[in-house]
C-alpha positions in Angstrom: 161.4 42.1 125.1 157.5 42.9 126.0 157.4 44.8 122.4 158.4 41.7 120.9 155.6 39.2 122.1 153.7 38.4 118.9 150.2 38.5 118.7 149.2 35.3 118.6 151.5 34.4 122.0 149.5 36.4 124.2 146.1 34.4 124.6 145.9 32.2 126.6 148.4 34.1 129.0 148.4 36.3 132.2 148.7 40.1 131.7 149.9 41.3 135.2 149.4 45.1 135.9 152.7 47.3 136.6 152.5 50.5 138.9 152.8 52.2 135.2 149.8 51.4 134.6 147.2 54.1 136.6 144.2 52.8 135.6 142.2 52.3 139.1 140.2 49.6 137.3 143.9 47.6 137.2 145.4 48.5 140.1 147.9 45.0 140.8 145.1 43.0 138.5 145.9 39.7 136.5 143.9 39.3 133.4 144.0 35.7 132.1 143.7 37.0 128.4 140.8 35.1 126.5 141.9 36.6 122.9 143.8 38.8 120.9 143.5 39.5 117.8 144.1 42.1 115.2 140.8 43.2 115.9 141.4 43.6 119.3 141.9 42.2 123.0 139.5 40.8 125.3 140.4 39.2 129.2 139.1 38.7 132.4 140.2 39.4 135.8 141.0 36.9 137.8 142.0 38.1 141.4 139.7 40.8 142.2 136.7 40.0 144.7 133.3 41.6 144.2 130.8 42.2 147.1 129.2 39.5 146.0 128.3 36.2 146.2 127.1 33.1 144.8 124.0 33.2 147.4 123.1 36.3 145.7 123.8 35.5 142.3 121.4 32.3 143.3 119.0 34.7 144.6 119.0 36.6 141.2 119.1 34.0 138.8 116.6 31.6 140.4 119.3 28.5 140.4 120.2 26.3 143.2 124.0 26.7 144.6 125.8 23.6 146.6 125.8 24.9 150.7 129.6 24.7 150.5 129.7 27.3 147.1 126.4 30.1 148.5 129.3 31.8 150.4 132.3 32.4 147.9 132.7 35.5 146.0 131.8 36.6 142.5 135.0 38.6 140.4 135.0 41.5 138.8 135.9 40.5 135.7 136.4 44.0 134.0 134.9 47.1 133.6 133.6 46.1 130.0 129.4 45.0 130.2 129.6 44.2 133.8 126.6 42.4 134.8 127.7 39.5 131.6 129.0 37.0 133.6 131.8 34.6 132.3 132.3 31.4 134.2 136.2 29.9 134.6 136.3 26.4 135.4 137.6 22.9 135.3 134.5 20.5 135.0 135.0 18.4 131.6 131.3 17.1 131.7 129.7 20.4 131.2 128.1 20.2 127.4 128.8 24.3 126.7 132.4 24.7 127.7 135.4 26.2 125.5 138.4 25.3 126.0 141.0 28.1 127.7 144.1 25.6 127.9 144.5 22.4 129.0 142.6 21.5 132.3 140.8 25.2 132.0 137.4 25.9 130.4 135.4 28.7 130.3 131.3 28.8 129.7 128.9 31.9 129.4 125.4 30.2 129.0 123.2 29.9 132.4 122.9 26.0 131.3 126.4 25.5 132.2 126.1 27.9 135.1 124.1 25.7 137.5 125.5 22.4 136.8 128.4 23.9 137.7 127.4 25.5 141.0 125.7 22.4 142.3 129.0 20.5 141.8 130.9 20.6 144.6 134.1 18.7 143.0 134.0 21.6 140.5 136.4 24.4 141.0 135.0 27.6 139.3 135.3 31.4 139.5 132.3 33.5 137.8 133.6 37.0 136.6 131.2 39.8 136.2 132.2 41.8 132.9 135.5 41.8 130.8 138.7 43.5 130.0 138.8 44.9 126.5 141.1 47.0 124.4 140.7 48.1 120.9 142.9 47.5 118.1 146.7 48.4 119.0 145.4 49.1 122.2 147.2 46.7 124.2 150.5 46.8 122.4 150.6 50.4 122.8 150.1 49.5 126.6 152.6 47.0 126.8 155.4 49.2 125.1 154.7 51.5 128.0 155.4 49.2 130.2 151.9 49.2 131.8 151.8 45.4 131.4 153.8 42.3 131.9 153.4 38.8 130.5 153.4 35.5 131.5 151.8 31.9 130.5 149.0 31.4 132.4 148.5 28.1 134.7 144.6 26.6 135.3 145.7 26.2 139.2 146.2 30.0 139.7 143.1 30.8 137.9 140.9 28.7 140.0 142.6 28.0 143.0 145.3 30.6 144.6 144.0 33.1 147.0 143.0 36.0 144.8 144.8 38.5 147.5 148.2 36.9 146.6 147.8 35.9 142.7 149.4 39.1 141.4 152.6 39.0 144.2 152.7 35.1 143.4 152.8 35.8 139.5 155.3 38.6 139.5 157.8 37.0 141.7 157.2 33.3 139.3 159.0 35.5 136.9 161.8 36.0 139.0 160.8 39.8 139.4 160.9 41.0 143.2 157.5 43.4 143.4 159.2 46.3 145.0 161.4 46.5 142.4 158.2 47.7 140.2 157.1 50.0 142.7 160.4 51.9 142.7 160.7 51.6 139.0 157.5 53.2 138.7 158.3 57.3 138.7 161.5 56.1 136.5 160.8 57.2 132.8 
């Protein structure tokens, strides 16, 4: 079961957050897992909202921002370095792009950033900071049962309401939500 996902199988994937899990920093969070090594695990939040926007993101950065974009929110990535900003999207022309999985590419350099937010054809999320774990870390966590796993799809990433992304994924797996909830003070 979850013990038994190899290493390599987890990135690129969706970690989804169980009630298990009592970190406030992941409370019903999907992290679309970027890498994981031996070394260790690194992710990004993907349906968490921060206060801010790309107006003010503009505002800091000194870059220009389509009129349709100035008004949609920045993520919280993670609580790992965040004010590093990570940008999720699906433009193939962008020069400085890796790629996630197919049809999903992430880019961290401010020369991809305002190409980006200029094209309004583009659909991107920017995450401020990163989810990390050290080595074992997140095998330990996923033996508790603090995390589930899924593969991850570019159209949930960059275009499902972020308010319904982790209900969405959970019940994708044929897994009713509530059923987690109630699980959760079962040991």
């Amino acid at each position: 079961m979850l013990a038994r996902v190899k290493l390599k199988t987890l990135a690129p994937g969706f970690l989804i957050a169980t009630p298990r899990l009592l970190d406030s920093n992941f409370e019903r969070a999907v992290v679309l897992m970027l890498e994981h090594t031996a070394a260790g695990s690194m992710g990004l939040v993907i349906n968490r909202t921060a206060p801010l926007t790309f107006r003010d993101l503009a505002r800091s950065q000194e870059i220009t921002v389509a009129a349709t974009r100035r008004d949609h929110a920045l993520f919280h990535g993670g609580p790992v370095e965040p004010y590093r900003g990570f940008v999720l999207h699906d433009c193939m022309l962008i020069e400085e792009r890796n790629e996630v999985f197919p049809g999903l590419f992430l880019s961290v350099t401010s020369d991809a950033l305002s190409p980006l937010l200029l094209d309004e054809s583009a659909n991107v999320r920017f995450c401020l900071g990163y989810a990390g774990w050290g080595p074992g870390q997140l095998e330990l966590e996923l033996k508790q049962g603090s995390w589930l796993f899924t593969e991850a799809n570019p159209k949930v990433v960059l275009r499902d309401d972020p308010k319904q992304i982790w209900e969405h994924t959970i019940k994708s797996m044929g897994i009713e939500p509530g059923w987690l909830v109630h699980a959760a003070g079962v040991n």
